[in-house]
N, C-alpha and C positions, 0 to 999 in steps of 0.2 A: 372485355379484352383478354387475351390469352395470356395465363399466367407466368408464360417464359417473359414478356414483352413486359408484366405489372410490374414482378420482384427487381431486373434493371433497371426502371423507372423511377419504382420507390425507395429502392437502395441506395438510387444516386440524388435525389431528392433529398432524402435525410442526411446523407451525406455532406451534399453542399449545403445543408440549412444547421447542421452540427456546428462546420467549420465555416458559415458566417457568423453565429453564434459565439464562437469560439475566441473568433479575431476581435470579434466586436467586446466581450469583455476581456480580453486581454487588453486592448486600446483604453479601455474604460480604466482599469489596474495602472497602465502606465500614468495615463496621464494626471489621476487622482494624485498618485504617490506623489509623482512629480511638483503637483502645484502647491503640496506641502510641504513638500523634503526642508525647506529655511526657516520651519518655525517648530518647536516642542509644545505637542497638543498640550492643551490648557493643564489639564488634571494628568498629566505627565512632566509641568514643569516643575525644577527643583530635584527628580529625582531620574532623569532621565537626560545626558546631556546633548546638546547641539549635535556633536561630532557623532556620538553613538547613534543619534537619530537619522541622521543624511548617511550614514552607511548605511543601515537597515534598507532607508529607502532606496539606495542606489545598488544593494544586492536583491532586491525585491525586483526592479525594473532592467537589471541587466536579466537575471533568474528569467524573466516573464518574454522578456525581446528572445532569448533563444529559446525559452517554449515555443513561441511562432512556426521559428524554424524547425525544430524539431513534429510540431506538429503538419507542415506543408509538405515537412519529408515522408512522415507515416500515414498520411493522406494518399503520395501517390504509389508508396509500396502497398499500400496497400489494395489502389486499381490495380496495380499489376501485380498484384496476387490474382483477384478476380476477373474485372471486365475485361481488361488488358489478354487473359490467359496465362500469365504464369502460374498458378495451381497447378492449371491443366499440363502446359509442359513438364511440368515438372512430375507427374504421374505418369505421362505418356514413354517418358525418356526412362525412365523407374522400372515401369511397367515392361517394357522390350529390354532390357537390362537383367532383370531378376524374373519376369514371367510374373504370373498372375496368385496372390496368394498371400499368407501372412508377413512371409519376409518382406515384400513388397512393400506393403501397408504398413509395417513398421520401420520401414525405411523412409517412407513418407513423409510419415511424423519428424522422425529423426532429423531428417536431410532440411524439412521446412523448418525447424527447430535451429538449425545451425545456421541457415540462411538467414533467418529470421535476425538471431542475437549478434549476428556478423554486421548485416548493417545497424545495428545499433550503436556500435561498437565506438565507430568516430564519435558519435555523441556522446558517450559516457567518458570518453578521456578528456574529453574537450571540458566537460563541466565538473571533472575530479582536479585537470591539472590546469585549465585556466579562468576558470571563474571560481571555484572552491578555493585556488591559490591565490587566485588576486583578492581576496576578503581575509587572508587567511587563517581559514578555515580545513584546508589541506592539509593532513599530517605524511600521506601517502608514499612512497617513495613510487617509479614505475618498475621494478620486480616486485614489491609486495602488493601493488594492482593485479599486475601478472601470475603470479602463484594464486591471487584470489580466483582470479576469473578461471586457471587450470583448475582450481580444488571445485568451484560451482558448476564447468560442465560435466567433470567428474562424479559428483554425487546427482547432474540430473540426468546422465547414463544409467548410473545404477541404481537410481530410485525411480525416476521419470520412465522410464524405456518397459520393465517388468507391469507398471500399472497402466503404461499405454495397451502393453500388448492384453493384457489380461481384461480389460477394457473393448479393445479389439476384436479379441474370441469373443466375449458375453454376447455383442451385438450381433456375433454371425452364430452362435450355436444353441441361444436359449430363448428362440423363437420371437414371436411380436412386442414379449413384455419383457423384451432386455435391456430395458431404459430401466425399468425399475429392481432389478436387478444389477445392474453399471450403476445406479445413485445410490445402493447400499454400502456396494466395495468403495466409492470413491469417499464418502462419507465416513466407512471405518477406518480410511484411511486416512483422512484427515485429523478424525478423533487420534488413532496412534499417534500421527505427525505432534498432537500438540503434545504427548508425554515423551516422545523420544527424542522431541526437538533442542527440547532445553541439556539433553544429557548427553546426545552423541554427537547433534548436528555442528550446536552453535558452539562448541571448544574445540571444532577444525578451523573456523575462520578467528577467534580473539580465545582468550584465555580468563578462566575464572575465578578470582580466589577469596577465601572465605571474609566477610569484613571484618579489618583487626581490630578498628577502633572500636574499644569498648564501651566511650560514653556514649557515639554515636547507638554502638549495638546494643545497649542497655534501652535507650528511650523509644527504638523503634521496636525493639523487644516489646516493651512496654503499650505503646501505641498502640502495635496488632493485639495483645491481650485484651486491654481495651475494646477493641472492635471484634473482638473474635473471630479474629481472622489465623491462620496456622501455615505455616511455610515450609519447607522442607528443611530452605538455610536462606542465609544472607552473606548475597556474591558480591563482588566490585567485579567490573569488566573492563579492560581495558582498551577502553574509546577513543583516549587517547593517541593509541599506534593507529589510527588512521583521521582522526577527525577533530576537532577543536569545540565538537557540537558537545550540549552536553543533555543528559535524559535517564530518567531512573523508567523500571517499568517490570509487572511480571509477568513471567512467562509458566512456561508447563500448563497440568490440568490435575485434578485431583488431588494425591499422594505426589505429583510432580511439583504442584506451584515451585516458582523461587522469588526471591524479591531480588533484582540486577539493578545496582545504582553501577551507571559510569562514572571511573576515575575522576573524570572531568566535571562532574556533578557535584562529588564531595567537595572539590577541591575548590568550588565557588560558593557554597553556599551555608551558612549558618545549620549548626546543629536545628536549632526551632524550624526553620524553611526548609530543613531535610524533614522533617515529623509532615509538614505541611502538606509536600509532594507526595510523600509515601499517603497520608491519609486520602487527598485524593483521587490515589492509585484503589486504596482499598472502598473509594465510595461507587468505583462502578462496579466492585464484588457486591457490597452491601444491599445496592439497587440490581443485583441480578444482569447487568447489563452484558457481560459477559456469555450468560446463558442467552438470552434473548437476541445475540446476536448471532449464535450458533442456529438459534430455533427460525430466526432467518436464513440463515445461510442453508441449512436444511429445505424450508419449503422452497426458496427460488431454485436451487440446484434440484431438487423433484419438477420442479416445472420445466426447467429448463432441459432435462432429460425426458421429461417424457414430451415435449415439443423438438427435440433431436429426432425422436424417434420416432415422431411424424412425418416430417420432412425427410428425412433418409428414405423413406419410401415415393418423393417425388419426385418425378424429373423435372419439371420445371424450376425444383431449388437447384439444382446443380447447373442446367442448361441458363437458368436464371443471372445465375452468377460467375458465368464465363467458365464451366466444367463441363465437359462429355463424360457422363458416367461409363466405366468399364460394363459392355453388353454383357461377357460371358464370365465377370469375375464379382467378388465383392467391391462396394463402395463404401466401406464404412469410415475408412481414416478420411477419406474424402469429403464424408460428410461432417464427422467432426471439426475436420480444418474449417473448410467454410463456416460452419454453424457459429466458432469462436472468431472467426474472421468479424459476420454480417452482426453479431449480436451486438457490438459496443455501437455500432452505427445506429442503430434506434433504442437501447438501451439510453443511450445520452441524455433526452430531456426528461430523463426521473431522477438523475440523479442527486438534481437540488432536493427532495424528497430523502436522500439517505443522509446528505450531511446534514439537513435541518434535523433529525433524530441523531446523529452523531453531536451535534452540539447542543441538543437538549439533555441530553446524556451528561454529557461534560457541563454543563450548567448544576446537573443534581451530584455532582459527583463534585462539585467546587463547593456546594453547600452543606456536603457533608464535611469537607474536611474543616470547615469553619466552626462546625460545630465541635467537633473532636480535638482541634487544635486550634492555633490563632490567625482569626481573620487578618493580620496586619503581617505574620509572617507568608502565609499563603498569596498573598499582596507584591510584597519581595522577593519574593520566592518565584514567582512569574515574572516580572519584571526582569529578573534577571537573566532566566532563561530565555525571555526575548531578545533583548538586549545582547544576550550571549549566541545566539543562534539568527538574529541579524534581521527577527520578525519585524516586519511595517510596523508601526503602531495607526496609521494610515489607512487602510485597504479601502478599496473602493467596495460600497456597502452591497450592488449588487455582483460585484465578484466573488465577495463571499457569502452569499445564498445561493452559489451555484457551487462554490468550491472547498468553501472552508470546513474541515471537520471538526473544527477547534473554533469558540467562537474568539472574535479580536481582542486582542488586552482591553481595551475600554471598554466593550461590553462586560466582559470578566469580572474586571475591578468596579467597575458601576454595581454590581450583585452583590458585593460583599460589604456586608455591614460590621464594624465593630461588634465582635464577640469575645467575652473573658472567654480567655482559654483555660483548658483542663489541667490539671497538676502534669506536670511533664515529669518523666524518671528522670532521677541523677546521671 
């Protein structure tokens, strides 16, 4: 069969077998949660109550009913990106507008880019200001959504648009092997991203300040010595001015690390259960996890550029997927577009494959901090971030083999055995 006729076939094939997949465990999600929401799992009873439990479950199954929606929506924008032809209008109209050339092509981007995050848009209010506020979970006011979302397309003008374009040129000026060339600059540019992230990006959107509390900063002091772990500093973030959720975590790379607890973190949980989370923050350093996940991100992003830059060379991809490539001009935003378009379409059924290593991870990264600090504060210390952040204690078992990067609190807590914990600092 001619390969214009195979790529619509099998595009739209994996497409509808994605989003039966799709619906089918979300259905599976709803209705588990559901037939448990009236009872506190066994090994949850006593410290987990009634009331916290059926909200979890009922911000879990409201959460899952508008993923649906949100997903039936981004299903059909996204035919009508491809089979549909809007790409292609959208080049052609471009194209007689601005002529044939780099302006063009980065207006492509750009203009798909604004389109793109415009229909999103209804979705993201809707689940900041009515489902995040009916749990609440919403700290938000709508001008400081609005100054957000002006200060994000802001920085992805000035940082997004210079690496599109420069991206752009490589694929049209430095011949057959520009894919590998376009996966070095995109790669050191993500290496930069993680050191200038934590020091210019993320103190435009929240604010940083040094941790004051000194017993706290004494024993986690103490902790990372222990672990031989080294930090630049130790931040609070204030999580609070938008969200109710609460979560420690670090950021940068190198000479950058920082350790960032949210306000809202301190403010729940026991000095011991703060040691807990930070240790096993620092057991996915310990175990390399970190690296290893770069040293992935690396090879897929090499493959996946240099299979961009195969298909940019055929017509059948573009004719395939509802594009007329430009006869007398380049097509390279064209083929970018599409390539990040079709990719998540058959990418899909691996990626129970990435969370089941995302929560083996977090399984050695839970047994290290047991060993470092206390299994019973590590215990409580989840527990309440569940509990605080509105987690099922529920989920439907193969929902999360396909979804969860975190494994379920029962299995968590099933792993951890009573360990004497180590001398904690004063």
């Amino acid at each position: 069969m001619d390969s214009s006729y195979t790529l619509p076939l099998a595009f739209g094939a994996f497409l509808l077998a994605g989003l039966a997949v799709k619906f089918w465990l979300a259905s599976r999600q709803i209705r588990h949660v559901a037939r448990h929401r009236d009872a506190v799992p066994g090994m949850f009873q006593g410290t987990v109550s009634l009331p916290a439990h059926q909200k979890a479950a009922d911000y879990t199954i409201v959460k899952t009913r508008f993923g649906l929606l949100e997903l039936a929506f981004g299903v059909a924008v996204l035919l009508g990106w491809t089979l549909l032809g809007g790409l292609d209008a959208l080049n052609r109209l471009l194209r007689d507008g601005l002529g044939i050339g780099m302006t063009q092509q980065l207006a492509l981007v750009a203009v798909f880019a604004l389109i793109s995050g415009a229909a999103e848009l209804p979705f993201t209010l809707y689940q900041t200001f009515v489902i995040e506020e009916r749990f609440g979970f919403n700290k938000m006011s709508l001008k400081l959504w609005t100054i957000d979302l002006a200060k994000s397309v802001l920085l992805g003008a000035v940082i997004g648009l210079p690496i599109a374009a420069l991206i752009l040129w490589l694929m049209g000026a430095t011949g057959r092997l520009w894919w590998l060339w376009a996966w070095c600059v995109w790669m050191g540019f993500n290496l930069l991203l993680l050191v200038v992230y934590p020091i210019f990006i993320a103190p435009i959107f929240n604010k940083f300040k040094p941790l004051e509390d000194e017993s706290i900063k004494a024993r986690v002091t103490a902790l990372m010595q222990r672990c031989g772990f080294a930090a630049k500093g130790l931040f609070v973030m204030d999580g609070s001015k938008r969200s109710a959720h609460a979560n420690a975590y670090f950021t940068g790379f190198g000479a950058a690390k920082r350790v960032v607890f949210y306000d809202t973190l301190l403010a729940k949980l026991a000095p011991g259960e703060v040691d807990a989370v930070l240790a096993h923050e620092l057991g996915h350093f310990k175990h390399k996890h970190i690296l290893k996940r770069i040293a992935g991100l690396f090879a897929l992003s090499l493959a996946g550029f240099a299979l961009l830059g195969w298909l940019s060379t055929q017509a059948w991809f573009y004719f395939g997927l509802g594009v007329r490539p430009n006869l007398s001009g380049p097509n390279d935003a064209l083929a970018l577009l599409l390539f990040l378009l079709a990719v998540p379409v058959f990418s899909f059924f691996v990626s129970p494959l990435m969370a089941l290593l995302s929560r083996k991870h977090e399984f050695e990264a839970d047994a290290y901090a047991v060993q470092q600090t206390s299994g019973q504060d590590l215990s409580t210390a989840l527990l309440k971030l569940y509990e605080d952040n509105a987690s099922t204690l529920t989920p439907d078992p193969v929902f999360v083999k396909f979804y969860y990067s975190h494994p379920p609190a029962s299995e968590r807590l099933a792993r951890m055995t009573p360990a004497p914990a180590r001398a904690n600092a004063p």
